[in-house]
mmCIF file of the C-alpha atoms, coordinates in Angstrom:
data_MODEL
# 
_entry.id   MODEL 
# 
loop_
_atom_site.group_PDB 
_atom_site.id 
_atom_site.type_symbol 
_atom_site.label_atom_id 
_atom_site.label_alt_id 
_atom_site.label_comp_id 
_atom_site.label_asym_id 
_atom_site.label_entity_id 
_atom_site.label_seq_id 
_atom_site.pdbx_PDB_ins_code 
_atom_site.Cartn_x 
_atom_site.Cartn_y 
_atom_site.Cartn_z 
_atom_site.occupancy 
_atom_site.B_iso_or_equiv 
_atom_site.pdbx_formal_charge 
_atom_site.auth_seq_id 
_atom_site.auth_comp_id 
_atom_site.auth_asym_id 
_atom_site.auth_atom_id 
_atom_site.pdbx_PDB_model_num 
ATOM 1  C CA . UNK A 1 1  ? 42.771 28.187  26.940 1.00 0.00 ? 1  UNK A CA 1 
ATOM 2  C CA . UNK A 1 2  ? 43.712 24.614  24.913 1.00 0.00 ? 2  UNK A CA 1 
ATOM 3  C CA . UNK A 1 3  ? 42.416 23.370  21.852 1.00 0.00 ? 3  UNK A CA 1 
ATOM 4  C CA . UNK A 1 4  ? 38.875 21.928  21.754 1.00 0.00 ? 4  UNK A CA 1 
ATOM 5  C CA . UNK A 1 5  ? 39.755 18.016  20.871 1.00 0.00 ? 5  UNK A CA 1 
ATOM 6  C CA . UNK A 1 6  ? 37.382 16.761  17.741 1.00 0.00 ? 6  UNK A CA 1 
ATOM 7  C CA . UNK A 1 7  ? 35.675 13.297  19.602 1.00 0.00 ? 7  UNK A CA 1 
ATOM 8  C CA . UNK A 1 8  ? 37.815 10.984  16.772 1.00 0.00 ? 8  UNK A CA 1 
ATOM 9  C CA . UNK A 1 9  ? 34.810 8.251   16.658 1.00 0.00 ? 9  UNK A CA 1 
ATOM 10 C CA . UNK A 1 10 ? 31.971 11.342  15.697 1.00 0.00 ? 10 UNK A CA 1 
ATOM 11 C CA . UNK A 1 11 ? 34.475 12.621  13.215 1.00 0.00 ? 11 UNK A CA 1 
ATOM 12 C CA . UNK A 1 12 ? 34.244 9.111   11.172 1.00 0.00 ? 12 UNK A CA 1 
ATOM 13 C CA . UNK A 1 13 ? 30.726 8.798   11.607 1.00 0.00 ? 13 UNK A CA 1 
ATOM 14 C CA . UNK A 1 14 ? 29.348 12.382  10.276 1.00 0.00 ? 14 UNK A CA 1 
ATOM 15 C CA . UNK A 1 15 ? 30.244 14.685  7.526  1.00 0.00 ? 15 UNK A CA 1 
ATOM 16 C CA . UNK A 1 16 ? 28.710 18.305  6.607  1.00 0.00 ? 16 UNK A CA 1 
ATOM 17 C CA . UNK A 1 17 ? 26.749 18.657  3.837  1.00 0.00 ? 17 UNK A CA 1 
ATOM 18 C CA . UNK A 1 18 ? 27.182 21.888  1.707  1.00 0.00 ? 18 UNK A CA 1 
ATOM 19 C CA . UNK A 1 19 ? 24.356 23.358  3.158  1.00 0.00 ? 19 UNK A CA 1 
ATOM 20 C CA . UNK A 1 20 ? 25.469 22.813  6.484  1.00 0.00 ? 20 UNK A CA 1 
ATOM 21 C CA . UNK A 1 21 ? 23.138 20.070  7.604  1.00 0.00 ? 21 UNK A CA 1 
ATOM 22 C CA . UNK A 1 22 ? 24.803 16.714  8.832  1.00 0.00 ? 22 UNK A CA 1 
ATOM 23 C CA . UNK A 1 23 ? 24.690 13.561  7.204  1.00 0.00 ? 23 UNK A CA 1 
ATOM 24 C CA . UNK A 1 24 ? 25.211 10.238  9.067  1.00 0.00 ? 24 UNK A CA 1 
ATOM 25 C CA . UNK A 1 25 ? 24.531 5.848   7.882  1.00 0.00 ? 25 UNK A CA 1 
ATOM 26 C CA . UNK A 1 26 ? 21.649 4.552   8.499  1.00 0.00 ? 26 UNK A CA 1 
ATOM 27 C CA . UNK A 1 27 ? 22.100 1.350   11.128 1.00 0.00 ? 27 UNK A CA 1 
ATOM 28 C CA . UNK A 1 28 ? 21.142 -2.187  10.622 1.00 0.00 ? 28 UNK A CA 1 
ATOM 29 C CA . UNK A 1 29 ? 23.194 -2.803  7.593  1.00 0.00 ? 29 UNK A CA 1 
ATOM 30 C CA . UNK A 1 30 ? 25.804 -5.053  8.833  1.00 0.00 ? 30 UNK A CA 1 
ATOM 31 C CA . UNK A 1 31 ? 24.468 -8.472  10.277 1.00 0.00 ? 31 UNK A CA 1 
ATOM 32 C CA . UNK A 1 32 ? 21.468 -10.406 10.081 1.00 0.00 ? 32 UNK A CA 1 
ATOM 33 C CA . UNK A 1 33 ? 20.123 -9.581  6.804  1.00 0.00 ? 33 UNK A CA 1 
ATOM 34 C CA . UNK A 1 34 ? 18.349 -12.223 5.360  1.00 0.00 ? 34 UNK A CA 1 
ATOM 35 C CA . UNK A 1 35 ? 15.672 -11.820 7.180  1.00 0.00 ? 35 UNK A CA 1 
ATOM 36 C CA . UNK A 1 36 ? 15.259 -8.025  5.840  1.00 0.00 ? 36 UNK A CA 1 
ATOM 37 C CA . UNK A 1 37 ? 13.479 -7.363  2.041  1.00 0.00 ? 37 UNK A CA 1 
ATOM 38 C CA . UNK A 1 38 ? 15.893 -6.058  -1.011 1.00 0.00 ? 38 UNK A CA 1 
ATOM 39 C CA . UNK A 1 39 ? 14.006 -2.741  -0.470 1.00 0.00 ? 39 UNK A CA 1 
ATOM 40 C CA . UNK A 1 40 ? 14.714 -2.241  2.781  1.00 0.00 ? 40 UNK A CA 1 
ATOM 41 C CA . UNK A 1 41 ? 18.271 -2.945  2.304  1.00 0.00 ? 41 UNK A CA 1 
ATOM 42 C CA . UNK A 1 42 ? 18.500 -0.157  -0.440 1.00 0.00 ? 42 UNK A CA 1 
ATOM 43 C CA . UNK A 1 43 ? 16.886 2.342   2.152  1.00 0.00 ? 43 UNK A CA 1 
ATOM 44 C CA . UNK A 1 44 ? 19.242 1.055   4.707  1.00 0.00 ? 44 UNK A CA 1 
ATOM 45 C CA . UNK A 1 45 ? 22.268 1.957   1.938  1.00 0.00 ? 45 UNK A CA 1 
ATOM 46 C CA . UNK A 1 46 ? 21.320 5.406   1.909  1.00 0.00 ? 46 UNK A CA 1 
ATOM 47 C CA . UNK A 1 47 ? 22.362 7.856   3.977  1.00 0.00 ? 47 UNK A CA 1 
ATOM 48 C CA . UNK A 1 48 ? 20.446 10.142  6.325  1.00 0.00 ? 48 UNK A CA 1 
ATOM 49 C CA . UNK A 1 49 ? 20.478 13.577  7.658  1.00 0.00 ? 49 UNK A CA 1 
ATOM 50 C CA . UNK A 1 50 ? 20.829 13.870  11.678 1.00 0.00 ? 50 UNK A CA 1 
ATOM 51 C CA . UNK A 1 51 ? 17.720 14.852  13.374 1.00 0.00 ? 51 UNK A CA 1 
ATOM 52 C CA . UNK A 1 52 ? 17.647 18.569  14.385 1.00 0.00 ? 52 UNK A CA 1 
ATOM 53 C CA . UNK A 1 53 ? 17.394 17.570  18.214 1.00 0.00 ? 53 UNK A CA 1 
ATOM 54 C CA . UNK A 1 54 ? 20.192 15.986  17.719 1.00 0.00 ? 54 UNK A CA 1 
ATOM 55 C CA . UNK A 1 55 ? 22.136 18.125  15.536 1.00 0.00 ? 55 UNK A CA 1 
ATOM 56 C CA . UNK A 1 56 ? 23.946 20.493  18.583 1.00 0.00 ? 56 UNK A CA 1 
ATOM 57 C CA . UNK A 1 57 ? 24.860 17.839  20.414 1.00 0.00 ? 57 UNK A CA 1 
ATOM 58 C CA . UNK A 1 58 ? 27.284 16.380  16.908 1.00 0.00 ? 58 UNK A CA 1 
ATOM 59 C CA . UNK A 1 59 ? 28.553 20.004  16.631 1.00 0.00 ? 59 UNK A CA 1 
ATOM 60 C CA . UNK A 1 60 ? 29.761 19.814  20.024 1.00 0.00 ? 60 UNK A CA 1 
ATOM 61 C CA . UNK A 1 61 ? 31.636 17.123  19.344 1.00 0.00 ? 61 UNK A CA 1 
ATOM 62 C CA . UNK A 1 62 ? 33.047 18.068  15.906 1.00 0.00 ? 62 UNK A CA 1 
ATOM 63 C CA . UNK A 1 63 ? 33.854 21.803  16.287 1.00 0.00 ? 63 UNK A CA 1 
ATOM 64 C CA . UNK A 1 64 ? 35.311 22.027  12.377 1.00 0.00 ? 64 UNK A CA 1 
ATOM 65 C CA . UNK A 1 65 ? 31.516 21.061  11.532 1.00 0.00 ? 65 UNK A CA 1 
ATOM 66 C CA . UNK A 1 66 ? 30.761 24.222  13.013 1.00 0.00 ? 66 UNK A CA 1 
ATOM 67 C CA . UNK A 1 67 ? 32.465 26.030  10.313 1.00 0.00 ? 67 UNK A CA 1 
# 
């Protein structure tokens, strides 16, 4: 049986939190943002926690999450 390969682009994009959930960036942070209000530019600074539907499908592709 080989090695399960991490997916290298999920493996920059999410990190564990110490309760196990997963953490991810919020999008819309990089272009066009003059047109966006100072608070929602702090909100969009902050991170996030990946939605539980989602959650199995990340683990799949990062099996050290999984830990």
């Amino acid at each position: 049986m080989p090695k399960i390969k991490t997916n290298r682009s999920a493996a920059k994009r999410f990190r564990a939190t110490g309760s196990g959930k997963i953490r991810r960036r919020k999008q819309g942070l990089r272009h066009i943002l003059t047109k966006k209000s100072a608070n929602r530019k702090r909100r969009l600074g902050q991170g996030a926690l990946v939605d539980k539907t989602n959650e199995r499908a990340v683990k799949r592709m990062i099996p050290a999450l999984c830990k």
